[in-house]
C-alpha positions as CSV (number, residue, x, y, z in Angstrom):
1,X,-39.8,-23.8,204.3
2,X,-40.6,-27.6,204.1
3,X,-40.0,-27.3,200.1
4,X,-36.8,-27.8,198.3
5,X,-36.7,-28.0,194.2
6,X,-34.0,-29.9,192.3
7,X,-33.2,-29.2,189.1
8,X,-29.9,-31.1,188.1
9,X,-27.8,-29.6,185.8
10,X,-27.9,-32.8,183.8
11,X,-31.2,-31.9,182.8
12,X,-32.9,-29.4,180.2
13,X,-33.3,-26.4,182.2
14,X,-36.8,-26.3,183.7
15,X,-39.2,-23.0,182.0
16,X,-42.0,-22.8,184.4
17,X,-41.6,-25.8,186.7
18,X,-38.9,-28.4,188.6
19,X,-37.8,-31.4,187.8
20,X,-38.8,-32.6,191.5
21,X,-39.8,-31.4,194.5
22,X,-38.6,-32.6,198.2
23,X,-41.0,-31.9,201.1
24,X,-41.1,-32.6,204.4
25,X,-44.4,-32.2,206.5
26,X,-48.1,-33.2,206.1
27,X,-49.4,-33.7,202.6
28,X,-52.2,-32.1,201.1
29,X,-53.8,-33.9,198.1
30,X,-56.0,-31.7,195.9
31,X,-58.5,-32.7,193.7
32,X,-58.6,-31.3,189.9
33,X,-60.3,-27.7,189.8
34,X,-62.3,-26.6,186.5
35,X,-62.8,-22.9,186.5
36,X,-66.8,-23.4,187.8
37,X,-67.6,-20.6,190.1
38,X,-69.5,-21.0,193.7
39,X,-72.8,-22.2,191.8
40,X,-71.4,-24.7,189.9
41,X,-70.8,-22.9,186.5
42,X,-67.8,-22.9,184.1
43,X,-66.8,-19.1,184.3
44,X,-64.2,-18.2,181.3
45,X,-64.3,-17.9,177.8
46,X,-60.7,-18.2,177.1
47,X,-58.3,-20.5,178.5
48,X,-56.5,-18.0,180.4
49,X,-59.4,-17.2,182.2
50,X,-60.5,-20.4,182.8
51,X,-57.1,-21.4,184.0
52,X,-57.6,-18.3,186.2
53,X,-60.4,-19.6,188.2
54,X,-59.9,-22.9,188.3
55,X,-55.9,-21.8,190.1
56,X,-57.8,-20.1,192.3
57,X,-60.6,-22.8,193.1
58,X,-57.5,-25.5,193.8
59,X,-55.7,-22.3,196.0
60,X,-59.4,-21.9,198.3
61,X,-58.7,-25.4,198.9
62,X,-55.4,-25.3,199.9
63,X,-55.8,-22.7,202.0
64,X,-59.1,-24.1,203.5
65,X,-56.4,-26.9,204.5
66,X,-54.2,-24.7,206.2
67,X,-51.6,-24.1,203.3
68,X,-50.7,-22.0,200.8
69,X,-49.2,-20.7,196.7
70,X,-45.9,-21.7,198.3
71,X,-46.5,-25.0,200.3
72,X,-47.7,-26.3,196.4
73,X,-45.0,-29.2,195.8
74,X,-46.7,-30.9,192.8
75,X,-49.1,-30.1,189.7
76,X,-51.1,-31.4,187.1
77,X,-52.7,-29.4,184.3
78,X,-55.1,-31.3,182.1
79,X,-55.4,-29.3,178.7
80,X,-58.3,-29.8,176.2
81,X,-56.5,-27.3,174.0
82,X,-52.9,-28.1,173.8
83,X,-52.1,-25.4,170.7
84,X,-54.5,-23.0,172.8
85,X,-52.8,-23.7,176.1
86,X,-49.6,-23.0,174.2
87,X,-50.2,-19.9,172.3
88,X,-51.5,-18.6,175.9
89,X,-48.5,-19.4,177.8
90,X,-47.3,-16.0,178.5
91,X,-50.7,-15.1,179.8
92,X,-51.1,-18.3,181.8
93,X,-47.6,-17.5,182.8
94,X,-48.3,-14.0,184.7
95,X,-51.6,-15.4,186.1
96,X,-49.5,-17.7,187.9
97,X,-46.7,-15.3,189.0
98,X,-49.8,-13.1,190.4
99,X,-51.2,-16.0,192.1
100,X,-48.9,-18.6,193.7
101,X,-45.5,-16.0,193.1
102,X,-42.2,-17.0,190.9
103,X,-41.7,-20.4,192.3
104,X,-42.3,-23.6,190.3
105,X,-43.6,-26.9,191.8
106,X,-42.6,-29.9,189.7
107,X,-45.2,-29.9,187.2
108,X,-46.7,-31.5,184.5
109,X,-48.9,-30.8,181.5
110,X,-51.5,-33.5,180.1
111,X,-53.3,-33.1,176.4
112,X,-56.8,-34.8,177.0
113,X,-59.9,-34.9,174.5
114,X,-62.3,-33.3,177.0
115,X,-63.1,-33.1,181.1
116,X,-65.9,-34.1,183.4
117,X,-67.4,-30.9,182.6
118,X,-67.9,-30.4,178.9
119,X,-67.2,-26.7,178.8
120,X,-63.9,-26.8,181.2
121,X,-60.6,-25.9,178.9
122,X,-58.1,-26.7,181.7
123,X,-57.8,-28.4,184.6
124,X,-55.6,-28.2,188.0
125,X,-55.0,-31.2,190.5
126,X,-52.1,-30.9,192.7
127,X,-50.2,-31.8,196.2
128,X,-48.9,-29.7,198.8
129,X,-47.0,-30.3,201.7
130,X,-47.5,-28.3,204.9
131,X,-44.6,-28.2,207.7
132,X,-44.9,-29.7,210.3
């Protein structure tokens, strides 16, 4: 594994990421993922499925760069919703455990007024680091 995550005990205890991330390897940097499907349409009504697809849009990527859910050292969610987002946690919550597994890249969460695409919800943007 080319991933270690630090949580100091000094800190709040992390729910649902790490307070940092240590890698060692070749970096992967992935650019933000709506939930737009392969012709270039927001699929989704809810945020939960939006932050569905767009997950699994940034995963094609990683893995279309050699890597994979547990080579993921960093992430950035941009929320149009923030209550939403919220209220759908436990939801958001298993999508992820189904997708990338039980381990949490240091992460962060970002309230914006709206994204590139007007009907996007969420989205993803992240780094991974590969080994080797």
């Amino acid at each position: 594994m080319s991933l270690e995550f630090v949580n100091p005990p000094e800190l709040a205890a992390p729910k649902g990421f790490s307070h940092a991330t240590v890698g060692a390897g070749r970096t992967v940097f992935l650019a933000g993922q709506t939930a737009l499907d392969r012709s270039g349409r927001i699929v989704g009504e809810t945020i939960t499925e939006q932050f569905e697809q767009a997950l699994g849009n940034l995963l094609t990527a990683l893995e279309a760069a050699g890597g994979g859910p547990a080579d993921l050292a960093s992430l950035t969610i941009y929320i149009v919703d923030m209550p939403a987002y919220q209220a759908n946690s436990r939801a958001i919550g298993a999508v992820w455990k189904r997708l990338v597994g039980e381990r949490y890249p240091a992460m962060a969460g970002i309230g914006v007024s709206r994204l590139w695409d007007a009907e996007a919800l969420v989205e993803v943007q992240g780094y991974a680091v590969l080994p080797g």
